[in-house]
Structure formats: C-alpha cells, structure tokens
TORNU-496664 format. One record per residue (C-alpha): x, y, z; residue number from 1; chain; residue in three letters. Coordinates in steps of 0.25 Angstrom, whole numbers, plus 5000, padded with zeros to 4 digits. Example, Ala and Ser with C-alpha at 12.3 -4.5 7.8 and 13.67 -1.06 7.14 Angstrom:
2
+------+-------+------+-----+---+-----+
: east : north :   up :   k : c :   r :
+------+-------+------+-----+---+-----+
: 5049 :  4982 : 5031 :   1 : A : ala :
: 5055 :  4996 : 5029 :   2 : A : ser :
+------+-------+------+-----+---+-----+
***
This chain:
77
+------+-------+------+-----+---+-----+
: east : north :   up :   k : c :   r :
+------+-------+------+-----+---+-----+
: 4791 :  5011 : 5000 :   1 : A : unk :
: 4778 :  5017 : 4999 :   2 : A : unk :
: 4773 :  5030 : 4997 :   3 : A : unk :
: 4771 :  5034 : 5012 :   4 : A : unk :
: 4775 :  5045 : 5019 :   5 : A : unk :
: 4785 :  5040 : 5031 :   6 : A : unk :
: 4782 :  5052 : 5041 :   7 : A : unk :
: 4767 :  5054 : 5037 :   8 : A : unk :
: 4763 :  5040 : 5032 :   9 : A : unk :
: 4756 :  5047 : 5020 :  10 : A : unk :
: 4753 :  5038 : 5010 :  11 : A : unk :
: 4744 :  5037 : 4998 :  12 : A : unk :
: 4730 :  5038 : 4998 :  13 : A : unk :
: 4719 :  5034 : 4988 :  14 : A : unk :
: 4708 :  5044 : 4981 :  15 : A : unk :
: 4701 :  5047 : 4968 :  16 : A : unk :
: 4705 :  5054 : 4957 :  17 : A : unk :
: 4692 :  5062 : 4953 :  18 : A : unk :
: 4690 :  5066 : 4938 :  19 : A : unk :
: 4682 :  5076 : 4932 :  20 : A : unk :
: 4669 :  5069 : 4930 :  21 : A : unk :
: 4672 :  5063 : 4946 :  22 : A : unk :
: 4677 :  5050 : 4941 :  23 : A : unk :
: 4686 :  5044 : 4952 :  24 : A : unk :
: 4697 :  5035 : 4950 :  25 : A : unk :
: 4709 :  5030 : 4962 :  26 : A : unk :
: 4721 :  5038 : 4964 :  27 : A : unk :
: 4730 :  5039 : 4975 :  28 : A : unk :
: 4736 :  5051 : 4984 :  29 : A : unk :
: 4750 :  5051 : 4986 :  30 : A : unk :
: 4757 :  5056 : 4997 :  31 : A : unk :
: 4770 :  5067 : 4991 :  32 : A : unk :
: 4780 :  5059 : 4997 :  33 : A : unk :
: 4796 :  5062 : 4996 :  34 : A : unk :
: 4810 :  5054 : 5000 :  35 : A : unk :
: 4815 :  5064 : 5009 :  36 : A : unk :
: 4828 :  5062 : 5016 :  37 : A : unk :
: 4828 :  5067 : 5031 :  38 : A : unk :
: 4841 :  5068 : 5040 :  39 : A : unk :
: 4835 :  5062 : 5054 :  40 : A : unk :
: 4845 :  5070 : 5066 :  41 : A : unk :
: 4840 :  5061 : 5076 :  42 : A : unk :
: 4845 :  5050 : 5068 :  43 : A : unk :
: 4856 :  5055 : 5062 :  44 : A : unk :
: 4852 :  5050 : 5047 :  45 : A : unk :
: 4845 :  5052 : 5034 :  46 : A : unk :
: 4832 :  5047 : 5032 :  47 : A : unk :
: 4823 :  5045 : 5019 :  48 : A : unk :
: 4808 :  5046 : 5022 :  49 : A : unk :
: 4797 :  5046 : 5012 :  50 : A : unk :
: 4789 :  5057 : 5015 :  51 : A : unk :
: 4777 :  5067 : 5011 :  52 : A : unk :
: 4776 :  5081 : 5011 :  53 : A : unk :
: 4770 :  5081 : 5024 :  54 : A : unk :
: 4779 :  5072 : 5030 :  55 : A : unk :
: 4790 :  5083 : 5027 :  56 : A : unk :
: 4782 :  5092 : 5035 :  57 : A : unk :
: 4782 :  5084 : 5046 :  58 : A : unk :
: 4797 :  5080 : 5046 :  59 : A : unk :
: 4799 :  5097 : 5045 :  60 : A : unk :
: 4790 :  5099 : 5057 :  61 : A : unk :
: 4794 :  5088 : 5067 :  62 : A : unk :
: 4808 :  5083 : 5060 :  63 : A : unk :
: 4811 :  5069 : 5055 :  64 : A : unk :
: 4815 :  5062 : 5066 :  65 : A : unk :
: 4802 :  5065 : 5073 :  66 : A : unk :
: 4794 :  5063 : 5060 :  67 : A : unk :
: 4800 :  5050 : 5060 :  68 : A : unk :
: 4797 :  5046 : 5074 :  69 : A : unk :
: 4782 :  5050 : 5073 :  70 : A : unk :
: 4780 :  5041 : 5059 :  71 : A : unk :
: 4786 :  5030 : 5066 :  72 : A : unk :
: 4777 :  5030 : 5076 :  73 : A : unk :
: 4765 :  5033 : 5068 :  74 : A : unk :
: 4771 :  5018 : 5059 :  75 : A : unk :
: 4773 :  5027 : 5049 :  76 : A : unk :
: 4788 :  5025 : 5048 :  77 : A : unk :
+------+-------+------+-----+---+-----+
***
C-alpha cells in the first residue's frame, strides 16, 4: 500500500532541497504516517488504518466511525 493517509488522503509531495550556494536538487515530503489500530463501536471491531498525525486529530475530534464515513465519501477510503 502506499504511503497515503486513509482519513486525510495525505500523501507525498515533490520540492527542492536547497544548499548553500542555492543549488537545488529533487526531494520528496512525506506525510508522518503510522499503523494505528482503532476499535469502531458502531461496528463492533478492530480496524488497522494507515494514518498521519493529523488524521489522529481528526479521528480524536469527530471519532472513527464518522472519520471513516467522511473519507469514504470524499474516495479517500
């Protein structure tokens, strides 16, 4: 799987790593995700979700199972 946030759909980006003397050369952002396993009430399971930092924000402001709903119907999930 790649390295994209399931809640957010944070993923990585492209920019320049800038030296010294302001040479530039390619490098990429990446998001901080973790493997985080998240117990769904509604459901009554376990979940794994790949997530970022701010993904757990989210699920700790609007819970899991609306944070799953919402990235669903963004396509995210």
């Amino acid at each position: 799987m790649s390295r994209v946030c399931q809640i957010t759909g944070k993923k990585a980006i492209v920019g320049n790593n800038v030296s010294h003397s302001n040479i530039k050369t390619k490098r990429t952002f990446k998001p901080n995700l973790h493997t985080k396993k998240f117990y769904v009430p509604e459901l009554d399971e376990w979940v794994y979700l790949k997530v970022s930092a701010h993904g757990m924000r989210i699920i700790n402001k609007k819970g899991v199972y609306a944070s799953l709903v919402e990235a669903a119907g963004k396509g995210i999930l």
